[in-house]
C-alpha positions as CSV (number, residue, x, y, z in Angstrom):
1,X,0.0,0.0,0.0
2,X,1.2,3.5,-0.8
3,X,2.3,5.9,1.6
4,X,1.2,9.2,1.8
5,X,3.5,11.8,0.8
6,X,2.6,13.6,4.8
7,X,3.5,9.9,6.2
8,X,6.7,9.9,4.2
9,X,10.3,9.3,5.4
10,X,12.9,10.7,3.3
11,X,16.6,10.3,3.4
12,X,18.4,11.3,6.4
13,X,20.3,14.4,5.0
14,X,17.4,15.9,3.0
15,X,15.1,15.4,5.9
16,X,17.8,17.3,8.1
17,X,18.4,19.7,5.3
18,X,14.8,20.2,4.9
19,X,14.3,20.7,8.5
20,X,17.1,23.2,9.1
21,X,15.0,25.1,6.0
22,X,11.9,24.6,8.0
23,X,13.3,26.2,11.2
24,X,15.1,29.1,9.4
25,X,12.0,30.2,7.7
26,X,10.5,30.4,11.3
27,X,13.6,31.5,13.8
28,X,13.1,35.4,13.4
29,X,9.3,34.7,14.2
30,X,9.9,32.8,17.2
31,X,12.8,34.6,18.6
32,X,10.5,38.2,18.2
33,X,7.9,37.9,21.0
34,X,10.5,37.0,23.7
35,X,12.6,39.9,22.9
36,X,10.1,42.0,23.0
37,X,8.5,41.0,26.2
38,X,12.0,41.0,28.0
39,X,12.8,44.6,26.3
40,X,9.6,45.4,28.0
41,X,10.8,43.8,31.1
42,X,14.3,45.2,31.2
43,X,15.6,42.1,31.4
44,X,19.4,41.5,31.2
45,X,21.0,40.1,28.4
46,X,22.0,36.7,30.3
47,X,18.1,36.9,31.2
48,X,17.0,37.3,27.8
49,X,19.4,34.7,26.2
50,X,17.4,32.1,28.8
51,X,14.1,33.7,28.0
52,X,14.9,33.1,23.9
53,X,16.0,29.6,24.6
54,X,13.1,28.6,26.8
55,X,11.5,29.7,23.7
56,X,12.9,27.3,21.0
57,X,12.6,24.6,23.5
58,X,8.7,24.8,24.4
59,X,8.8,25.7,20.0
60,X,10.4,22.1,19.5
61,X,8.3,20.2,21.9
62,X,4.8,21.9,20.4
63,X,6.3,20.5,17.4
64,X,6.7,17.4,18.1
65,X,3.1,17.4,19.6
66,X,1.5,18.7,16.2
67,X,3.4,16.4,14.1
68,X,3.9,13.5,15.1
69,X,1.1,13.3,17.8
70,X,0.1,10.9,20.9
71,X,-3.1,9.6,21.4
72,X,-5.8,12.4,20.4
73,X,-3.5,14.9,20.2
74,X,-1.9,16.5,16.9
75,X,-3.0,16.9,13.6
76,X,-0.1,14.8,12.2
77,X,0.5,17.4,9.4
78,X,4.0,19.2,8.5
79,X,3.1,21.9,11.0
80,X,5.2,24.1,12.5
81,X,4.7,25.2,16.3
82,X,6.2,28.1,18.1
83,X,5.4,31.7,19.9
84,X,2.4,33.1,18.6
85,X,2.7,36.9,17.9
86,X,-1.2,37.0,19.0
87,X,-0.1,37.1,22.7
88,X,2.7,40.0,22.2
89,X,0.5,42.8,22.5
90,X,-1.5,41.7,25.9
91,X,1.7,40.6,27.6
92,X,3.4,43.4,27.0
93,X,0.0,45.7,28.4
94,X,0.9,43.1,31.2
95,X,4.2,43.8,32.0
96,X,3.2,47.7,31.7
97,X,0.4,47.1,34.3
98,X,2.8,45.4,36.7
99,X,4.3,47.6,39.3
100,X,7.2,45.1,40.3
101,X,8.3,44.0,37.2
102,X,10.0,40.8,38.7
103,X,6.1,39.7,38.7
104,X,5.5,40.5,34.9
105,X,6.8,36.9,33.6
106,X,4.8,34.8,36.7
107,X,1.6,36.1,35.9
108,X,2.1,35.7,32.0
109,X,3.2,32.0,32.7
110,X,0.1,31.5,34.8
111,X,-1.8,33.1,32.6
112,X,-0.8,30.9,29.9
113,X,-1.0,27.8,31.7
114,X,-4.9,28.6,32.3
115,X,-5.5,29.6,28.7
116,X,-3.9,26.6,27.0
117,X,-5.7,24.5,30.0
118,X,-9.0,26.0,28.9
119,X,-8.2,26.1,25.4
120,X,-7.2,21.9,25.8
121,X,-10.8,21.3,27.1
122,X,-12.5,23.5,24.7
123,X,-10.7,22.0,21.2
124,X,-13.4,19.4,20.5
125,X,-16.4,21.9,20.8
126,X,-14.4,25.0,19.2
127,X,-14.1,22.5,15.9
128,X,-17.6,22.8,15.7
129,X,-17.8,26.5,16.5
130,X,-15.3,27.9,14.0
131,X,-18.2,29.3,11.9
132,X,-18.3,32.2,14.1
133,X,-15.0,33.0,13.6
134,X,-14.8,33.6,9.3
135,X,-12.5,35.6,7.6
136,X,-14.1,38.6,8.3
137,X,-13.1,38.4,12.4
138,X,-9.9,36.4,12.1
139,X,-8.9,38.8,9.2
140,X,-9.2,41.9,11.3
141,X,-7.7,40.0,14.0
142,X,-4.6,39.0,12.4
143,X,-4.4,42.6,10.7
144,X,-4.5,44.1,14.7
145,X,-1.7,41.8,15.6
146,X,0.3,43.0,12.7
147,X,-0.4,47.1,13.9
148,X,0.1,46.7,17.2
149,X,3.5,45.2,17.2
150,X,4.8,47.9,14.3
151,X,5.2,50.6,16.9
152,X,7.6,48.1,18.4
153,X,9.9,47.9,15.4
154,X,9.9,51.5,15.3
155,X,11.5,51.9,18.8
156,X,13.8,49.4,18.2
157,X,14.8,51.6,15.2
158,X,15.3,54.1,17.1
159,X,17.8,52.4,19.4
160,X,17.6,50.4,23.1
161,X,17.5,53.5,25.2
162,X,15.0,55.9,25.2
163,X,17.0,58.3,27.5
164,X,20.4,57.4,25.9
165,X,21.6,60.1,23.7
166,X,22.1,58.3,20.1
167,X,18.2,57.4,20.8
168,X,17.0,58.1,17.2
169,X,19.8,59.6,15.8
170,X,20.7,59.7,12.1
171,X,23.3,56.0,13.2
172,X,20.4,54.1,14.4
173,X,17.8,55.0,11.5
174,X,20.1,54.4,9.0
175,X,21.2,50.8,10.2
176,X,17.3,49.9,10.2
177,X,16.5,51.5,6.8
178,X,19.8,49.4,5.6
179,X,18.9,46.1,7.0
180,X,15.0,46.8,5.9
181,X,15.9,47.2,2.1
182,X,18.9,44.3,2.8
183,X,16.0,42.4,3.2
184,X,13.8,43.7,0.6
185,X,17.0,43.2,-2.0
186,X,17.3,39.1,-0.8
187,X,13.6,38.8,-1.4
188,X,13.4,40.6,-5.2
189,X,16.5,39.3,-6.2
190,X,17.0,35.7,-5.0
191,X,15.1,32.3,-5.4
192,X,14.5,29.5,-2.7
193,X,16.2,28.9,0.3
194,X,18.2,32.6,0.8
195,X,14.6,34.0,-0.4
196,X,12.6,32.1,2.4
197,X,15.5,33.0,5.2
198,X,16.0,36.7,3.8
199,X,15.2,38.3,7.4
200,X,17.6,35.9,9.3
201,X,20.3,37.0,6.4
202,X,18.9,40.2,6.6
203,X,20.1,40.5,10.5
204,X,23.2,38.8,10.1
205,X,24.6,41.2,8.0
206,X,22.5,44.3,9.2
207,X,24.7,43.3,12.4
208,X,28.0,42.9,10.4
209,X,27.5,46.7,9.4
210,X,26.7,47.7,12.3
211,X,30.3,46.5,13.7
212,X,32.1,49.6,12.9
213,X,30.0,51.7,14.5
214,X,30.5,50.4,17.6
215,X,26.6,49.6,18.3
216,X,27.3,45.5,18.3
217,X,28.2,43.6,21.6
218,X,29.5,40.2,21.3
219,X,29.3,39.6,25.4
220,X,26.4,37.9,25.5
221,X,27.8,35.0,23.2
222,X,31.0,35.4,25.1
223,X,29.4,34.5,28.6
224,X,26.6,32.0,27.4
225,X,27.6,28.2,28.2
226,X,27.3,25.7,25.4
227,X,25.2,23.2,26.9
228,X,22.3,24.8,29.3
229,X,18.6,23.5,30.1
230,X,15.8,26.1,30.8
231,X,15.1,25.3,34.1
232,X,11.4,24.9,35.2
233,X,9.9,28.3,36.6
234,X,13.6,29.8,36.4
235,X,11.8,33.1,36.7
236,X,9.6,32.1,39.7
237,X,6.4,30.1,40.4
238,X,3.3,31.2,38.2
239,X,0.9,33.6,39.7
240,X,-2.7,33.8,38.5
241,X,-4.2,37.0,37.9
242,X,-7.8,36.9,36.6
243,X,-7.3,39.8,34.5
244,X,-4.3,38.9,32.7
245,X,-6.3,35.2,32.6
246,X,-8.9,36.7,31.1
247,X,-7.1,38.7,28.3
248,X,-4.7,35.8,26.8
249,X,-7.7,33.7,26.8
250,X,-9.1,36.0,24.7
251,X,-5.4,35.4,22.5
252,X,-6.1,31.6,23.1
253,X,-9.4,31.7,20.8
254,X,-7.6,34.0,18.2
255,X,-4.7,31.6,18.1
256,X,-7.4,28.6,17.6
257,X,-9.1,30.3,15.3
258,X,-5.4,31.1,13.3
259,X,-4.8,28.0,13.8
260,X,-7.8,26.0,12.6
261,X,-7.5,27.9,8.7
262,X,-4.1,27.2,8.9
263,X,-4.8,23.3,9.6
264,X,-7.4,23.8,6.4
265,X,-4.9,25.7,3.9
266,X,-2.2,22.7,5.2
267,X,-4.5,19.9,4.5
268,X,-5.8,21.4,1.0
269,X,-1.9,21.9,0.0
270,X,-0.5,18.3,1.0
271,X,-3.7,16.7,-0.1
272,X,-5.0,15.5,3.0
273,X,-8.3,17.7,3.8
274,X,-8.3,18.4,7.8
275,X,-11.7,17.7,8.9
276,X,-13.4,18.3,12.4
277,X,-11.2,15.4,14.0
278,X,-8.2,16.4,12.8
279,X,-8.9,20.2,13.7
280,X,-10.1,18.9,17.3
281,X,-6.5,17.3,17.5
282,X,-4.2,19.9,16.0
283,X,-5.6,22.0,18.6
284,X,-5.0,20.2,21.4
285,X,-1.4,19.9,20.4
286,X,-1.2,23.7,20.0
287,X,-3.2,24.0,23.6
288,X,-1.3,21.5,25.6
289,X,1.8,23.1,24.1
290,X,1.1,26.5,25.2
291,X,-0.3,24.5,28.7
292,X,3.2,23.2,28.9
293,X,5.2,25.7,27.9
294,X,5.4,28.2,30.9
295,X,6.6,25.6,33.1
296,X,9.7,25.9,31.2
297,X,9.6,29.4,30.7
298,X,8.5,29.7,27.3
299,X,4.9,31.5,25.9
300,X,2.0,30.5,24.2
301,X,2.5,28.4,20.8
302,X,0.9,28.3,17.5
303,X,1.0,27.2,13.8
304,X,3.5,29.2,12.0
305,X,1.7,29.9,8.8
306,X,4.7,31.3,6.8
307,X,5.8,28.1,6.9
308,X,2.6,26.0,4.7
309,X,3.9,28.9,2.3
310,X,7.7,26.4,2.4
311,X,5.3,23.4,2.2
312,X,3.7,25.0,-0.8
313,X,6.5,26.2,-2.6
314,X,9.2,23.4,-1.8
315,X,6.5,20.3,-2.4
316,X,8.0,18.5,0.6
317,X,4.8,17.6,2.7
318,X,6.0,14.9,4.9
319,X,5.2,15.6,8.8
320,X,8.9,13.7,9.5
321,X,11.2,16.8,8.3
322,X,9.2,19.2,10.1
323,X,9.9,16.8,13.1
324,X,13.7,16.7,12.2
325,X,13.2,20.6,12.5
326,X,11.5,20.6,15.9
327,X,14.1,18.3,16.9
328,X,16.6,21.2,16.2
329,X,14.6,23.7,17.7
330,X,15.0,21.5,20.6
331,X,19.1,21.2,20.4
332,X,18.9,25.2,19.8
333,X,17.1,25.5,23.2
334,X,19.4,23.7,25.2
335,X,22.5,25.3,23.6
336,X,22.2,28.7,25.7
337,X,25.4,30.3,23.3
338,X,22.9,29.6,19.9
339,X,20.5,31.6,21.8
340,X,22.7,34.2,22.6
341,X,23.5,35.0,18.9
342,X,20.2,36.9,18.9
343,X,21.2,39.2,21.8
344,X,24.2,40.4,19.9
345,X,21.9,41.8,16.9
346,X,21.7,45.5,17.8
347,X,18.0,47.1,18.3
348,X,18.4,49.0,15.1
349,X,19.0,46.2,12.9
350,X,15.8,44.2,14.4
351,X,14.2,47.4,14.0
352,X,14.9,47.1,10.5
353,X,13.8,43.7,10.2
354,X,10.8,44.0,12.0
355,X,9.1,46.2,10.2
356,X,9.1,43.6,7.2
357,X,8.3,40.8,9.9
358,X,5.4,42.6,11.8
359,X,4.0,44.5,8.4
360,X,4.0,41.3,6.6
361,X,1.7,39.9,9.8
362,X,-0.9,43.2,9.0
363,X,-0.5,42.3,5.4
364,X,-1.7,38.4,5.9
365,X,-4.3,39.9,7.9
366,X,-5.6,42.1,5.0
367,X,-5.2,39.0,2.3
368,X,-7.0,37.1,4.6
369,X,-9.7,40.2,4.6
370,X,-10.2,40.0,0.8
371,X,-11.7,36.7,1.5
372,X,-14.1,38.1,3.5
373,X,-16.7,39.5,1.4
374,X,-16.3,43.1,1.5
375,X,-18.6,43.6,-0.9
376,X,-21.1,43.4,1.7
377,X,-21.8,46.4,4.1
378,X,-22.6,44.4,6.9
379,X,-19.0,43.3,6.5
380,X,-17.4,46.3,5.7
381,X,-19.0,48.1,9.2
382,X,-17.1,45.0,10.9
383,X,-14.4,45.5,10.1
384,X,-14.4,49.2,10.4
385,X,-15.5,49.5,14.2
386,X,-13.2,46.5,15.1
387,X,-10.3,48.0,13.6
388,X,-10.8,51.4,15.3
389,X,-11.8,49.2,18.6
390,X,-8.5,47.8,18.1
391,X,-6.2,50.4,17.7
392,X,-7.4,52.6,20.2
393,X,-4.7,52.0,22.4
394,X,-1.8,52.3,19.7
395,X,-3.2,56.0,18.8
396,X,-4.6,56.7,22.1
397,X,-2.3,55.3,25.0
398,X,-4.3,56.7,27.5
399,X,-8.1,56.6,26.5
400,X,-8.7,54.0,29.0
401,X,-6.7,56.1,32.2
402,X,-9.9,56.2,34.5
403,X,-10.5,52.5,34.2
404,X,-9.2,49.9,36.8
405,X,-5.4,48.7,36.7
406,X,-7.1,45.0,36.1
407,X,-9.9,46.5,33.2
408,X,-6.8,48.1,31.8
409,X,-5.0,44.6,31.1
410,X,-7.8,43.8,28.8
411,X,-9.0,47.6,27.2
412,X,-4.6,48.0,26.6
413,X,-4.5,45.1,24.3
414,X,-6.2,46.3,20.7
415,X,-5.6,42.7,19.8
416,X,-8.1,41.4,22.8
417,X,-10.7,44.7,22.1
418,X,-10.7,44.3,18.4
419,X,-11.4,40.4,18.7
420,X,-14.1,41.2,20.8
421,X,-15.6,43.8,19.2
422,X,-15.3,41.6,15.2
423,X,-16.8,38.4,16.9
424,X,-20.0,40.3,18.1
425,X,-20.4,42.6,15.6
426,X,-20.6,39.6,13.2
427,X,-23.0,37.5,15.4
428,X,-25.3,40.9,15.2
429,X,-24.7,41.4,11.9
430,X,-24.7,37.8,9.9
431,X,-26.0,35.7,12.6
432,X,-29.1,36.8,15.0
433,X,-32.2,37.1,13.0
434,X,-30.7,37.1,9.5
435,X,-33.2,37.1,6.8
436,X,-32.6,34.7,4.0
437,X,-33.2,37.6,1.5
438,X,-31.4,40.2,3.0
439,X,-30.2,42.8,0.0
440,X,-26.5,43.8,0.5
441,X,-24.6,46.7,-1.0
442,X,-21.3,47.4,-1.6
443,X,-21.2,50.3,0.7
444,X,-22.2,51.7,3.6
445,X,-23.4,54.6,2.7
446,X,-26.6,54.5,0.3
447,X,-26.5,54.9,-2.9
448,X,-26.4,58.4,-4.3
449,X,-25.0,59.6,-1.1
450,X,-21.4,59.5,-2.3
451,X,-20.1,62.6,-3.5
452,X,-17.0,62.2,-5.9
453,X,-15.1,64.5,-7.4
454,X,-16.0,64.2,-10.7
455,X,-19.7,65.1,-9.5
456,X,-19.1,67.9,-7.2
457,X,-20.5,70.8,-8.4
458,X,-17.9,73.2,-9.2
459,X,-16.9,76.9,-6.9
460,X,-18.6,79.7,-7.6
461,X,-16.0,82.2,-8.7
């Protein structure tokens, strides 16, 4: 009997070359949300190296969970599982809610470890539920994720210290602008594998550059060990807070709901159609992987959609190389001086690259949005009010300042608001007493009330 192309075993040095691919298309993606939560933090650069690794670690297991499953758990699909950009946002609202910001990483962890608990329970019934959440919510979701975490490529452009006095200066901008179009140049001008890993190139040699000016520290790698484990709750015991609870549930059911299309693109491309059992099992992987997670310091983990786009383009669709690359995720995690090497890129340079990284997140969010059917108003007002729900707090820092410390948790994260606001607005809108013959236009405004330029009656002299 035939095996199918998912169930297939290749050769030992194109499943290892195929992996490596696997985890460079991803690395930039995973190592993101930690740095930017430990920035937040003011962590140390030992600290951060730990919090990366912890990172790739709990990245590798959640791998291995999705792919090659136990029991009901996995989809068994060339998945890739790591930190979920979805949670950025409301644990860095966290941290700025926290007054002792030792705390900051205890309540995130048990506020993970409740949402993924939760999330673990709810995977069987949320496979049946996913009709509330169509393109037109997870669209303006994903697009929130992608605004929100822009302004933090900015101030890394800008440089690591606000108060330091080459913050912003001509030096910093110009080392982001040069690793932004170093990265725009990889992904015009080359093909395959240097296209696919063009931001991790881009860094490397954004961070060469930036030698000479004197903006690149190599201690970090210097003073990692080779060989490290991230030790359960190195940063203390979990604490459970029910607003922080509250809020990355709220980024559990947007990372489901990510995560249940990207199960359905996967299983149209490798030609094994996910149905409702293998959507119930997928996420339970990606639940009990962000359950497990905190315990050794790492966040919440998802599907990495960028790469099905590998999947799709390199026609390799067996599960067992996207193992092979969990397995080195793994290895990366418990090698503290691979972690390290992130620490060394200066702020400008991932300033650089983030703007390509976090505005290619917006623009998935907006190509999922074309999907939506915005040809209907009822649609198009959805997406409107959500979006403006949403970034409230990115144009408007303090439009929630007379609400409670714990209300603010939640109202801080646009993510969490504008999720909210999309999934109601569509159950008002296309669910509760819909009428079968309901006449949709393509605007909002009636016809006739438009007024255009070439119809504007012209000054009077």
């Amino acid at each position: 009997m035939p095996v199918h192309p998912v169930d297939e075993k290749l050769p030992a040095l194109k499943m290892a070359t195929t992996g490596l691919q696997h985890v460079a298309a991803m690395y930039a993606g995973v190592v993101a949300p930690p740095l930017i939560v430990g920035a937040a933090i003011g962590l140390t650069a030992a600290e951060l190296t730990f919090l990366t690794g912890a990172c790739l670690f709990t990245a590798g297991i959640a791998t291995f969970l999705q792919t090659l499953g136990i029991w009901k758990i996995g989809a068994r699909l060339p998945f890739v599982n790591g930190v979920t950009f979805a949670g950025v946002a409301p644990m860095t609202a966290i941290v700025a809610s926290t007054e002792d910001k030792s705390d900051a990483l205890p309540i995130i962890f048990g506020a993970v470890i409740v949402a993924g608990l939760l999330g673990f329970v709810a995977a069987p019934f949320f496979s049946k539920a996913v009709r509330f959440f169509p393109p037109v919510v997870t669209g303006t979701v994903i697009t929130l994720i992608g605004i929100s975490l822009l302004p933090v490529a900015f101030g890394w452009a800008q440089g690591p210290n606000p108060a330091a006095h080459d913050y912003g200066s001509a030096t910093n901008l110009g080392l982001a602008a040069a690793t932004l179009l170093i990265v725009l140049l990889l992904r015009r001008f080359t093909r395959g594998f240097v296209k696919q890993i063009a931001v991790l190139l881009g860094l490397v040699i954004g961070t060469l550059i930036a030698i000479p000016f004197g903006v690149t520290d190599f201690a970090p790698v210097a003073d990692a060990d080779v060989i490290g484990f991230p030790t359960p709750f190195h940063f203390g015991a979990p604490q459970f807070q029910l607003a922080a609870i509250i809020s990355l549930c709220v980024v559990m059911v947007v990372s489901m709901t990510e995560s249940t299309a990207d199960m359905l693109a996967l299983g149209e491309i490798v030609e094994r159609p996910a149905d409702e059992k293998t959507i119930a099992a997928g996420l339970r992987a990606d639940t009990l992987g962000s359950a497990l997670s905190p315990l050794f310091n790492g966040f919440m983990c998802s599907a990495f959609a960028q790469n099905i786009g590998l999947v799709a383009m390199t026609k390799i669709r067996s599960r067992y190389v996207v193992a092979v690359g969990g397995g080195f995720l793994v290895l990366m995690g418990l090698c503290p001086m691979a972690a390290s090497l992130i620490a060394v890129v200066p702020r400008p340079v991932l300033g650089g690259a983030g703007v390509v990284l976090f505005g290619s997140v917006a623009a998935s969010g907006i190509q999922t949005l074309v999907r939506a059917g915005l040809e209907k108003d009822n649609n198009i007002l959805i997406v409107a009010v959500s979006l403006a729900v949403g970034i409230i707090p990115i144009t408007a820092p303090e439009f929630y300042h007379a609400f409670p410390e714990t209300a603010r948790i939640v109202l801080d994260s646009g993510i969490s608001t504008g999720c909210v606001a999309a999934v109601a607005l569509n159950l008002v809108f296309n669910h509760l007493g819909r009428q079968s013959n309901a006449q949709d236009v393509t605007h909002p405004m009636e016809a006739g009330e438009e007024i255009t330029v070439a119809t504007r009656a012209p000054a009077t002299p």
